[in-house]
Steps between C-alpha positions, in 0.01 A plus 500: 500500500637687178287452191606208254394409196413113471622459205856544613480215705362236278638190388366513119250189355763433228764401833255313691441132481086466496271192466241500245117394556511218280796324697459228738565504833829237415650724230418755745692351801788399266509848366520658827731270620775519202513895569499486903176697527247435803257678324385611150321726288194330298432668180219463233640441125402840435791607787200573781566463818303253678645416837784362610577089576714424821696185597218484781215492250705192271508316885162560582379311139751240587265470813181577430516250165658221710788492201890552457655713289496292195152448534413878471435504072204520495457809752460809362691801706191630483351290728692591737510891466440685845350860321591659812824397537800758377248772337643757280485849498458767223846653358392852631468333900624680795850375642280471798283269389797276391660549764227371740408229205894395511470439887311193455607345134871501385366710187255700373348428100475834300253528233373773231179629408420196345584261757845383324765361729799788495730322712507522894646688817710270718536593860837499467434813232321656795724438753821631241326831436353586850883426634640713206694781590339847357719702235 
């Protein structure tokens, strides 16, 4: 596999749409929901990246609290945070490791020295540059 650079194929923080760790898990369904995502980024006000909050994770609540959607205020997303779901990888990674990372999630977070969100590497990124043509 030829050598890429990561940054190349990231979808940058400022054209993501991420949750933030003082939402609740309603403004977080209702967020996901107006932009069509299955998943999200979950960032710290300080633009950290903290995990990521699926559609699976909001159902889950819904069942392990015994409530419906509107009951879900008072829930903090960050009760329902799997750490080891979606983890992200340092700017610098190997394609490699995204690569094998991308197999199982539909994206991989990106993060600097400092733990900041960057933005993300879709599989379709992946799958666009490993079909690419070379020059």
């Amino acid at each position: 596999m030829k050598k890429t650079n990561v940054l190349l194929l990231l979808t940058p923080r400022i054209s993501l749409v991420c949750l933030e760790e003082d939402m609740n898990v309603r403004q977080a369904y209702e967020k996901m929901r107006a932009h069509g995502f299955m998943a999200v980024p979950l960032i710290s006000k300080g633009g950290e990246y903290i995990g990521t909050i699926s559609e699976g994770d909001i159902l889950h609540c819904m069942v392990n609290y015994d409530k419906k959607l509107n009951e879900l205020n008072n829930v903090s997303v960050m009760e329902i945070l799997r750490k080891e779901y979606t983890p992200a990888v340092s700017y610098d990674a190997d394609i490699s490791e995204i690569l094998e990372m991308v197999m199982r999630q539909n994206f991989v977070p990106v993060v600097d020295d400092r733990n900041i969100l960057m933005g993300i590497v879709t599989r379709q990124a992946i799958l666009k540059e490993l079909t690419k043509e070379d020059d």
